[in-house]
N, C-alpha and C positions, 0 to 999 in steps of 0.2 A: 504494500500500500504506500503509496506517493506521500502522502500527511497522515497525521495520526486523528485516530477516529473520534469523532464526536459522539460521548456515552450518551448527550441526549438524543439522537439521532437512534439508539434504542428504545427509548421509552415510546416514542412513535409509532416502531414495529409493533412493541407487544401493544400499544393500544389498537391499533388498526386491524392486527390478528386477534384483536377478544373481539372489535365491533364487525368486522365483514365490511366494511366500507368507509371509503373517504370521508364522506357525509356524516357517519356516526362517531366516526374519530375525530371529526373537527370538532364534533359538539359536546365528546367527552373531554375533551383537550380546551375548547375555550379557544381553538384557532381557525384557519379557512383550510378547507379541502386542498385548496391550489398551493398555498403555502407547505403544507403536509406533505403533498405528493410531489413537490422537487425536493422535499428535503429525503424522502426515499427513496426517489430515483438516483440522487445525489450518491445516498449510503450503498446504494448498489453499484452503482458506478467504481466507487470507490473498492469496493470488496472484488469487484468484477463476477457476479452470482445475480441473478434474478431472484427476490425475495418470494414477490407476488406475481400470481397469475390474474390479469384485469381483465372484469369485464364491466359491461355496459351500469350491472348493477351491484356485481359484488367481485369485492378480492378472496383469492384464496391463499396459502402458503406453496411456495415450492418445496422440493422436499431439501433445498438449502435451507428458505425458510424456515423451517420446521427443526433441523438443526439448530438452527441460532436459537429460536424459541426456547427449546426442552433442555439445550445445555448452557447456550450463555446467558439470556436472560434469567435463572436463576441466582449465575456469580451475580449481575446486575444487583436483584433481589438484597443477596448479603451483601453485597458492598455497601448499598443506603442505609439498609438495616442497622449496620456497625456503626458510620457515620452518624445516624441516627441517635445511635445509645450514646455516644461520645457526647452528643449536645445534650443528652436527657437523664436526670437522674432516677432512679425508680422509684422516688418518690413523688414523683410529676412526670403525668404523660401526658401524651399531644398527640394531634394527627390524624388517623383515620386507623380505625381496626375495623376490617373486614371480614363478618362471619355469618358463617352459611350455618342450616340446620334445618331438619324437618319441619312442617311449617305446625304439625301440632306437639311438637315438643318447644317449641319456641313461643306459643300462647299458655301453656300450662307451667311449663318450669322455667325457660330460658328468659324471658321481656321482666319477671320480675329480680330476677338475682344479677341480669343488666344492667337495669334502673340503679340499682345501689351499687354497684360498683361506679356507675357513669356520677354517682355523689360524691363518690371517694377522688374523684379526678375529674374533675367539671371543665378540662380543658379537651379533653377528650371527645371525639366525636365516632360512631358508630354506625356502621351500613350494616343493616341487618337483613340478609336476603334469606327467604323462609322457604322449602322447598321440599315434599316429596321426592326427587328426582337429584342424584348424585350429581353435585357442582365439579367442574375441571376448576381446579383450583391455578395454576397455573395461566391458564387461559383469560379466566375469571378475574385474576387478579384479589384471591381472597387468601388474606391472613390464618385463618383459623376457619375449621370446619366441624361440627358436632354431627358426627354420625351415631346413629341407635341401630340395635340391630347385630350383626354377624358381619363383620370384616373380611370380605374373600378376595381382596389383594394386598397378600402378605409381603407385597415390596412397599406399602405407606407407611409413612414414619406416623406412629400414632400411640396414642397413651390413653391407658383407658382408666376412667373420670368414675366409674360406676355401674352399676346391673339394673334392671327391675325384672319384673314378673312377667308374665303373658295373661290374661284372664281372656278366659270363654263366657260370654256375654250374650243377652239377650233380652226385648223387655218384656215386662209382665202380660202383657197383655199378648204377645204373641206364645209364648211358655203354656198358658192357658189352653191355647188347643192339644195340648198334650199332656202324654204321664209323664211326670217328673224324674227327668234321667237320672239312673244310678251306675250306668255303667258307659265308655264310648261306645257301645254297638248303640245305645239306646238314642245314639243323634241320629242315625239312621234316616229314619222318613221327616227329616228337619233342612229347612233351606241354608245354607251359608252363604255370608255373604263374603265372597275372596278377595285379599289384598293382592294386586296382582305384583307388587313390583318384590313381594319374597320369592324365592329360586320355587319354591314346592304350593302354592299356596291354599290348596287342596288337602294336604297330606299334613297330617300331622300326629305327633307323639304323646301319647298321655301315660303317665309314670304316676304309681303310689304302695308306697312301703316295699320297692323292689320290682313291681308287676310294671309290667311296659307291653301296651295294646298302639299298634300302628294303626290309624283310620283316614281311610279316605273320604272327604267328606262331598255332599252332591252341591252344587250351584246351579245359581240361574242369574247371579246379581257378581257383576266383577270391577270392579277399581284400584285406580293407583292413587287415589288421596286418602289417608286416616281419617282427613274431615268428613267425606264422607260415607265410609263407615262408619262413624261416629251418628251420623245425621237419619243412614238406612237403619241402624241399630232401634234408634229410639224412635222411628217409625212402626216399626215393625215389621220391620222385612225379611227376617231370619237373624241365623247366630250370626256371630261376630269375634274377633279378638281383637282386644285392643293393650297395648301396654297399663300397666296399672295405676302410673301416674296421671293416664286419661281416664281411665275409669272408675276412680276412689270414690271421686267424688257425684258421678251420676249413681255409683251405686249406693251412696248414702244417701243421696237425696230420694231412690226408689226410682227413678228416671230408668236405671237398668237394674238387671238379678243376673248374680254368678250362676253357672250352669257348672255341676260337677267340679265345686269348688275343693272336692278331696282330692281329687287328681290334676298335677301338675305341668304343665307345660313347660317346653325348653323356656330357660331364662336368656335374655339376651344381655347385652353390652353399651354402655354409653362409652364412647372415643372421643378425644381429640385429635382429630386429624390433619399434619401440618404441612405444607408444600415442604419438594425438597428442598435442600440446604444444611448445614450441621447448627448453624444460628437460628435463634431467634428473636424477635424484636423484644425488647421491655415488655410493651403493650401486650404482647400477646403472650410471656411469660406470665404475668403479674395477675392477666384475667381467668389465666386456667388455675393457679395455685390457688385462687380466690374463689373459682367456680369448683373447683375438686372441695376445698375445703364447706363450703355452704351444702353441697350433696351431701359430704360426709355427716355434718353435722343435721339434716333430715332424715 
């Protein structure tokens, strides 16, 4: 290379590869499209690689592209990050923390034990993207990820924050057409309603004092949001399973009834899950030690 590279001539890549276009990159950036696009053509230029492939209405990565992405914009990542910590002591943070999380684990447990951390550091600001659907943290540009659930790629750097339960659900007034199960054969002639985005969602395991009965269960109702199973549940549209942090509390109020509360279901996992890198920011240290600790102490 002829001159040496301008690093912020990266932050443009990775913004332009999270949005798909000029137009949404200007507008995450605060700049013009035309501006953006010589200064990429520029960096390619320079590198002599085609980053992007253009078209009329979206860019894509070349698979240079895609290189730079997965392995240098991470060092990018830690290099600010460090810089970052240099100016900030971890008693005071600033900036933006980006975190992703299922969208009803984020209305039940995550928006209040946020709130009070966001008091402990009132300079601090927060993007809180809520999701069913597994965020590309890289791409996304997010800090910090809370997954629930069973971790099935064992190359993410992740630490796990805590467990809950599974309960098998349903409300009263649908239970009512039936005799009152004692065993899993007895969900049999019972509708379920399936979370589609677990591996198996049909099939499940029910364990007590040792005894382990494998059931496959029938549908006719199938989604990838918990809200609404939550929403079909309390309708009455059949069984359900929902973590137990979502369901404590409809089943105190009577809203829902445990079904074969003697027998157990797989327990899952809460994770923090972190882009790669061996650093991490203050901010994003400080809120998991904070959020491990307030779990702990529930």
């Amino acid at each position: 290379m002829k001159n040496d590279l301008d690093l912020n001539s990266l932050l443009l890549v990775q913004a332009l590869a999270a949005s798909g276009s000029f137009t949404a990159a200007a507008d995450r950036l605060g700049s013009s499209k035309t501006k953006i696009s010589l200064q990429i053509k520029a960096l390619e230029q320079q590198l002599g690689v085609s980053l992007f492939r253009r078209t009329t209405r979206q860019v894509s990565l070349t698979a240079a592209g895609m290189q730079l992405v997965e392995r240098c914009l991470p060092l990018l990542d830690e290099l600010r990050s460090e810089l970052q910590q240099l100016s900030q002591t971890d008693s005071e943070l600033s900036g933006c923390l980006v975190i992703s999380a299922p969208e009803d684990y984020c209305n039940r447990v995550l928006i209040p034990l946020l709130l009070k951390f966001q008091k402990l550091h009132p300079k601090l600001q927060v993007d809180l993207r809520s999701s069913d659907q597994v965020q590309d943290l890289i791409k996304q540009g997010i800090d910090l990820s809370i997954r629930i659930g069973w971790l099935q790629d064992s190359s993410l750097k992740a630490q796990r924050l805590g467990s809950f339960e599974q309960w098998l659900l349903a409300a009263p007034g649908y239970l009512a057409s039936f005799a009152e199960a004692q065993h899993p054969k007895d969900l049999k002639p019972m509708n379920f309603i399936a979370f589609t985005l677990l591996p198996t969602p049909l099939q499940w395991r029910f364990t007590q004092e040792g005894t382990v009965v494998e059931m496959r269960l029938h549908s006719n109702l199938k989604t990838s949001s918990t809200q609404t199973v939550t929403s079909l549940l309390q309708q009455g549209a059949g069984l359900g399973v929902l973590p137990d942090y979502s369901a404590r509390t409809l089943v105190e109020q009577g809203e829902l009834q445990r079904v074969l509360p003697a027998w157990q279901l797989p327990a899952g996992g809460i994770f923090a899950v972190y882009p790669p890198g061996p650093h991490r920011p203050a901010k994003v240290r400080q809120f998991v030690a904070f959020l491990q600790q307030q779990l702990s102490d529930h």
